[in-house]
N, C-alpha and C positions, 0 to 999 in steps of 0.2 A: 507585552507579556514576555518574560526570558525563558526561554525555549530548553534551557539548561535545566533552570527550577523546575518549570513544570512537566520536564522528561522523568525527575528522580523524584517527585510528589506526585501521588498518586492522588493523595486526598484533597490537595488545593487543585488539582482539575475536580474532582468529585464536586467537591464546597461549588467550585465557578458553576459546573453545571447545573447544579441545584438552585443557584439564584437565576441562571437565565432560563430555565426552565419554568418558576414561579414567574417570572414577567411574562414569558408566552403565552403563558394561562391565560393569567389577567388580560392581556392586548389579546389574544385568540382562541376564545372559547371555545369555535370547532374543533380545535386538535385537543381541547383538554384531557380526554380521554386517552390519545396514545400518549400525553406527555407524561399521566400519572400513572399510567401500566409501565412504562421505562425508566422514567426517572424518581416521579415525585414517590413513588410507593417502594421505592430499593432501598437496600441500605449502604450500599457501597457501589464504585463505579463495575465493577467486576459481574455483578448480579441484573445492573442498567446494560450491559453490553449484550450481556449472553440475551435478556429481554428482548433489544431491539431488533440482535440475529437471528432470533428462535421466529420472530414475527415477520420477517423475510423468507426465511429457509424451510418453515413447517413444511410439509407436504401430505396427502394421504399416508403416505407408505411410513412417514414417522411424524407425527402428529407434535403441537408444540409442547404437548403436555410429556413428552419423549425430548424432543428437541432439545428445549432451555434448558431441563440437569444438565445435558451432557455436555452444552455450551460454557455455562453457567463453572459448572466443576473444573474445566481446565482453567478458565482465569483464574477463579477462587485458590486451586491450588498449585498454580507455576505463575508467578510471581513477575519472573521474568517475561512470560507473552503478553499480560495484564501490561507492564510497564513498557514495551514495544509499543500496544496500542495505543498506549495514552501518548508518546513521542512521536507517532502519527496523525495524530491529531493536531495536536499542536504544530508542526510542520505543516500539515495542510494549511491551519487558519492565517500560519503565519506568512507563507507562500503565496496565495492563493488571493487577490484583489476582492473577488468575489466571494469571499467566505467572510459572512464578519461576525462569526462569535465559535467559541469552541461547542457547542449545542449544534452548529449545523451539521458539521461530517457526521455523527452520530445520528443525526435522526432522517439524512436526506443524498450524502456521499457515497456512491458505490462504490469508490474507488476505496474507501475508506471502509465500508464495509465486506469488502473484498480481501481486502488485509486482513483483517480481523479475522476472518472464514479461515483465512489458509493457517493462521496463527496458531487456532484450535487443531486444524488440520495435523499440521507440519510436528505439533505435539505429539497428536495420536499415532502418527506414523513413526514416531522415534517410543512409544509404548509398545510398539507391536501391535497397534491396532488399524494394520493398512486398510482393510477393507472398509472401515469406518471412514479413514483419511482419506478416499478415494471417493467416498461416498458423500462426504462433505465439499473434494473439489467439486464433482459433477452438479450437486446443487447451487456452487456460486456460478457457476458457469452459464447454467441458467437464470438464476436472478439476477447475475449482475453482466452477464458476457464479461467474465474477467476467466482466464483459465491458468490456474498455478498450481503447479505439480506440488505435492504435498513435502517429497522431499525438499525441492528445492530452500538455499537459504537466503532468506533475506532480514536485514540488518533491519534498523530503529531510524526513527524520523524519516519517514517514506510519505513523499507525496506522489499518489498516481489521482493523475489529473482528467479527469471524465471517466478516463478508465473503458471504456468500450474494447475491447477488441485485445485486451492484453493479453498475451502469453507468457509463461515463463516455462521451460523445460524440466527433468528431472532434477539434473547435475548446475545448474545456474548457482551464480553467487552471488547477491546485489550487496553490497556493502553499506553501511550506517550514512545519513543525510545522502540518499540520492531523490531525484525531483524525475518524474513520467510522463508523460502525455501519451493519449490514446493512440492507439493501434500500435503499439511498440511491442516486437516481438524478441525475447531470448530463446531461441532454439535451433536445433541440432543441423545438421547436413546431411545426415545420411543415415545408415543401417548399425553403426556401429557402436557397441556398448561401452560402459567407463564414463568418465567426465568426458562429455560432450557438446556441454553447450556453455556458454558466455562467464566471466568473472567480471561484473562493475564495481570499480572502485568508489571510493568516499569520493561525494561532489562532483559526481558526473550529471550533467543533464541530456536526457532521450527524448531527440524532438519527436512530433507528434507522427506517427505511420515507420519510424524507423525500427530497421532490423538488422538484429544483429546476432550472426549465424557460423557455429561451433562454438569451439575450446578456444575465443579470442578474448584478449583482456584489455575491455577499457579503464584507461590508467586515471588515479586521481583527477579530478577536478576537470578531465575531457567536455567535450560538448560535443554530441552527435546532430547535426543538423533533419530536420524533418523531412521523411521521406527515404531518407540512405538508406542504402543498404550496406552495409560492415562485415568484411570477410577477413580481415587482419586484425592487429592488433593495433590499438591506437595509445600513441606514449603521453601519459601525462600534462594536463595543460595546452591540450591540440584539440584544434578544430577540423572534425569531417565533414564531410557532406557528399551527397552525390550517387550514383548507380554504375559502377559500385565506388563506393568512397576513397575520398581523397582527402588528404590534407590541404585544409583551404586558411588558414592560420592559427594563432595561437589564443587562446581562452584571455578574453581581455577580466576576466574576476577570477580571483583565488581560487571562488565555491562557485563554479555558474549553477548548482544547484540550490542553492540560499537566493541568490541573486535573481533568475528566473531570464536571463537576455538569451531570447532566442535568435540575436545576430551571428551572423556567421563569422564576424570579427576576421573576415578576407583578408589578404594580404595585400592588394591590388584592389581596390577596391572602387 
């Protein structure tokens, strides 16, 4: 599947998942019920998203019959967060060994449903409707243990990879194709207000439990080793690792985010 195409086609991810959604029926009748409340009964991908969220995120206090418009209404009409998702998607299936159809992230990914949340979020919050956006983090945080500041920005084609334990802070930057693994933190050092926390460049990969702490910027195509913890800045195409991190060599792929090699590619080795 080319990752380019179906970042800026909206409808050929739709079309895919409507045929792999028809087979899971047929092959798995227990689930036919939530495949045709999300997919088979929608008209568009936009209306299947906000569905799958609404049925995650309901709760007492806003019920899904509350939920889904208001899920539902920010895809249908920002164009732009709808087309993030779907370049989400497809980076996960395509990253990801264990994902083998674009149907999974959506009906089974939290990490991928955790994007999706902040997506709507991150909208509301640039309408002026922070206490909504605040009220949307605090429910992924719960369903999924993923915690992302509504401000924060993050780019398209985002793989966060199990996804448990993530943070990202107010002022964070994640830039377009970066790849995540669980327990990776972007956040602050201290008390003080402004841009405070982290800038990730295109093509950086964040091993699983690493942290990476203030106003520091990893440069293109880095690889942060699992576990680190990152208090400077790391230049383009360099490998850290460590407590606190060091330079341990240089990124043997272009993209270690496309790529997924979580060697430390040492220099001594």
């Amino acid at each position: 599947m080319n990752a380019a195409l179906q970042c800026h086609d909206v409808d050929t991810i739709w079309n895919t998942l409507r045929e792999e959604a028809e087979r899971l029926v047929a092959e798995e009748p227990p689930l036919s019920q939530m495949i045709n409340d999300v997919i088979l009964s929608r008209a568009n991908f936009a209306e299947a998203l906000g569905a799958r969220l609404a049925r995650r995120l309901s709760r007492e206090d806003m019920p899904r019959s509350a939920m889904e418009p208001l899920l539902t209404d920010v895809f249908v009409g920002h164009d732009k967060s709808l087309g993030q998702a779907a370049c989400d998607m497809v980076a996960m299936h395509e990253r990801d060994p264990a994902c083998f159809s674009l149907l999974e992230p959506l009906l089974f990914f939290k990490g991928f449903l955790a994007l999706a949340t902040y997506r709507v979020a991150h909208q509301l919050w640039h309408n002026d409707r922070r206490w909504m956006a605040l009220y949307l983090q605090s429910l992924a945080s719960e369903a999924f243990a993923v915690d992302i500041h509504p401000a924060a920005r993050i780019g398209c084609g985002i793989l966060l990879d199990h996804a448990t334990s993530f943070v990202v802070g107010e002022t964070a930057v994640i830039e377009d194709n970066v790849s995540i693994l669980h327990e990776v933190t972007l956040g602050g050092t201290g008390k003080e207000i402004g841009d405070r926390h982290p800038i990730v460049r295109s093509g950086v990969l964040l091993g699983a439990g690493s942290k990476v702490l203030g106003r520091v910027e990893i440069g293109t195509g880095a690889k942060i080793g699992a576990g680190s913890v990152v208090l400077s800045d790391v230049a383009p195409h360099t490998t850290v690792a460590g407590v606190p991190a060091i330079i341990v060599g240089e990124s043997q792929e272009e993209n270690p985010a496309i790529e997924m090699n979580q060697k430390l590619d040492c220099r001594n080795p």
